[in-house]
N, C-alpha and C positions, 0 to 999 in steps of 0.2 A: 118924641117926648118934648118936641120942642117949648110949651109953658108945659111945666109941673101942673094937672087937675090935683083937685082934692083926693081920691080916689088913690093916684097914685102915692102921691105926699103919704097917704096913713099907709100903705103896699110898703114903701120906704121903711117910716118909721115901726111897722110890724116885724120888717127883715131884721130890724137892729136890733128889735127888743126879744128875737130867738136867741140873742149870743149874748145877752146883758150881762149871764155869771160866768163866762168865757174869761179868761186870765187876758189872751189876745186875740179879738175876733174880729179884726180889721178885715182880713184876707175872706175869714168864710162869709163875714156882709158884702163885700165888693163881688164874691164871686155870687154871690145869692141874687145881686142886682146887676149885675151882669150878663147872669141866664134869663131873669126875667127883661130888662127891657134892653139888652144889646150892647151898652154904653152905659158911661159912668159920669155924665156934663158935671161940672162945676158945682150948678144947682144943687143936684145931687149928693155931689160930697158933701156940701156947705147944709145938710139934712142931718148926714150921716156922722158929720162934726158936731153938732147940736145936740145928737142925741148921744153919742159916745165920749164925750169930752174930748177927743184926739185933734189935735188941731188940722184944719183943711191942709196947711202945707204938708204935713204926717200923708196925709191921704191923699194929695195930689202927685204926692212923689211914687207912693206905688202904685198908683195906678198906671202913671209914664212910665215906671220901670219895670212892670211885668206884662210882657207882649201880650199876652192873652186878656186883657184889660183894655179898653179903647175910649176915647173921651167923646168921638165921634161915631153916630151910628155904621152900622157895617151892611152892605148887600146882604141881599137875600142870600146868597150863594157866598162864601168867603173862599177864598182859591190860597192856601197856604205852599207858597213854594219853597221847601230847603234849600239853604246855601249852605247848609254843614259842608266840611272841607270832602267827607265821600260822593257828597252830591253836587258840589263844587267842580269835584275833576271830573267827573263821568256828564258835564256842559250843563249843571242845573240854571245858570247865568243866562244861556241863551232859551230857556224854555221859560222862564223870568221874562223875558225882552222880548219874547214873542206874546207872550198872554199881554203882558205892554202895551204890544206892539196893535192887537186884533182889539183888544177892548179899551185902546183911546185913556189911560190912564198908568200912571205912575205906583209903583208899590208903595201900599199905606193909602191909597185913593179907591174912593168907590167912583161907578159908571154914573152919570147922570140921573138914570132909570131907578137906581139903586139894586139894581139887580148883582149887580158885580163888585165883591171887593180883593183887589190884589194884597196880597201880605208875605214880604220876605220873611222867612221862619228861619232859625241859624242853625237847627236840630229838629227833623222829631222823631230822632232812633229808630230809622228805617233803612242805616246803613246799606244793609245786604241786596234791597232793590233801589236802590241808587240809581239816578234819580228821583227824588218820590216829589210826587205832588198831592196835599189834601184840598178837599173841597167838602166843605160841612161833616169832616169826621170818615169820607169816605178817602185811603187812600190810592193812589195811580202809581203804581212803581214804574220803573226802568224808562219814565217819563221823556219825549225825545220832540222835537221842535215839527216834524210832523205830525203829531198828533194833536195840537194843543188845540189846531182850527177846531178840528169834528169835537173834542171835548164842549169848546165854548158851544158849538153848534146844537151838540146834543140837550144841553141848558136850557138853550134859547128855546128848541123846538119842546119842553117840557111844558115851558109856560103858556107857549100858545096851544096847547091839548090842554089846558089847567082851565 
C-alpha cells in the first residue's frame, strides 16, 4: 500500500462508514483494515481519524497495543511463535532462535522476499501441546528445534510449485 490510490482511500473510507452508528467501532475498522490490506500505516489511520472524529494518537495507540494489528506490512506466511510461560518451559525460546536463526531475521521482522514474517505471541491457548507454533492460522504443536528447518523448507518448496 505503500501511496494510498484512490480506489483504496474510498475501501478505507467505506470500512468506516459500516460502523458509523456503532457506540465504539475503532477495533471492528482497524480489524476490517487489517484483514483487507495486512497493515494499518499512519496514512491509514490519519483516514480513519478523519472520518471517525477519534484522534490518530487514540488509534495509533491501539494499534501498537494489540499484537494482532501491525503498522508494517507482514509476509506471506506469518510464523506466530508462543512464549506463553507453558511454551516457554517446554524450549519455545529456542525454536524462536532457530526460525531466527534459518530465516536471517529478528521477531517482529519480515524476510527481505517478504515471504516470511517472525512474531513472538505471549499466548495462544494451546497450553496442552506445548510448544505450539502458528503459521497463517495453521497450528504445529509440540514444536521442537529439529523440525523448524523442514517446516520453513516445506514453505519455500510451496511457492516454487505455485
Amino acid at each position: 500500500m505503500a501511496k494510498l490510490n484512490n480506489s483504496a482511500v474510498l475501501k478505507i473510507v467505506e470500512i468506516c462508514g459500516r460502523y458509523k452508528n456503532e457506540k465504539t467501532p475503532l477495533m471492528m475498522i482497524l480489524s476490517d483494515i487489517q484483514n483487507e490490506y495486512g497493515y494499518i500505516p499512519l496514512e491509514v489511520q490519519e483516514i480513519v481519524s478523519r472520518e471517525t472524529g477519534i484522534s490518530v494518537a487514540e488509534i495509533y495507540g491501539v494499534v501498537t497495543f494489540y499484537s494482532f494489528f501491525s503498522l508494517k506490512p507482514k509476509g506471506k506466511y506469518v510464523i506466530g511463535c508462543c512464549l506463553g510461560t507453558a511454551c516457554y518451559v517446554k524450549n519455545a525460546q529456542q525454536v524462536i532462535d532457530k526460525f531466527s536463526e534459518i530465516l536471517k531475521i529478528k521477531p517482529g521482522e519480515t524476510t527481505e522476499d517478504g515471504m516470511f514474517t517472525l512474531d513472538a505471541l505471549r499466548c495462544i491457548g494451546a497450553c496442552g501441546i506445548a510448544p505450539a507454533v502458528s503459521i497463517n492460522g495453521t497450528v504445529y504443536p509440540k514444536m521442537s528445534v529439529d523440525k523448524v528447518a523442514k517446516i520453513v523448507d516445506d514453505y519455500k518448496a510451496k511457492e516454487v510449485a505455485a
